[in-house]
N, C-alpha and C positions, 0 to 999 in steps of 0.2 A: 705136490709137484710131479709124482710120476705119472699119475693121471693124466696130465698134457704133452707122455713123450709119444702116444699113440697119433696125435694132434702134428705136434712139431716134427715125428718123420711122414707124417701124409705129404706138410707142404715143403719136407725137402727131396720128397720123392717128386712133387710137381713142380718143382723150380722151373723147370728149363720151361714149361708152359705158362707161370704164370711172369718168368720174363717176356716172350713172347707175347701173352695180353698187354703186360704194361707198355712195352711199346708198340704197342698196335701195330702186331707184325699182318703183314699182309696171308702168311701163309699160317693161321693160328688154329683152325682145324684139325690140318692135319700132323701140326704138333703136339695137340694135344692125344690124336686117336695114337701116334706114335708111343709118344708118353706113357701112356696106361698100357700099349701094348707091349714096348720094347723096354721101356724105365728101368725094367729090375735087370737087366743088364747091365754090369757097368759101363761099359765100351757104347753102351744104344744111350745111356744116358748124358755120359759126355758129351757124344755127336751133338743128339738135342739140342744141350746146353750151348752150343758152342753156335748151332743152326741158328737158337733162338738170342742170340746173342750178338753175333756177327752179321748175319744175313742184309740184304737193304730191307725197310718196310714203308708203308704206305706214306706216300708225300699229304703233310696236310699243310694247310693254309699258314699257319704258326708258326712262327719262327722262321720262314721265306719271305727274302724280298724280291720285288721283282723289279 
C-alpha cells in the first residue's frame, strides 16, 4: 500500500487539471502549464482548483436544445 502514495499525491497534486480535462475546459493548457508550475503552492493550487472548476467551458452539442 505505500507504494501507491507516490501515485495518489501525483493525482492530487493534478486535480485541478484533470478537473479541467474532465470538463473539457476550454482553457486546459494553460491550466495544466500553471499546475506544474505554480501547484506546489497552496494558494496557486486553489486558484487552479477553483479556475478549473468554476470557469464556463467549451459549448458542445450534448445536452443543448435548441
Amino acid at each position: 500500500m505505500p507504494e501507491l502514495m507516490p501515485f495518489a499525491l501525483l493525482l492530487l497534486y493534478l486535480l485541478p487539471f484533470l478537473l479541467a480535462a474532465v470538463r473539457n475546459h476550454d482553457m486546459l493548457l494553460p491550466i495544466l502549464l500553471a499546475n506544474v508550475l505554480l501547484g506546489w503552492t497552496v494558494i496557486g493550487w486553489f486558484v487552479l482548483l477553483l479556475a478549473a472548476g468554476v470557469a464556463p467551458v467549451e459549448s458542445s452539442a450534448r445536452g443543448h436544445r435548441s
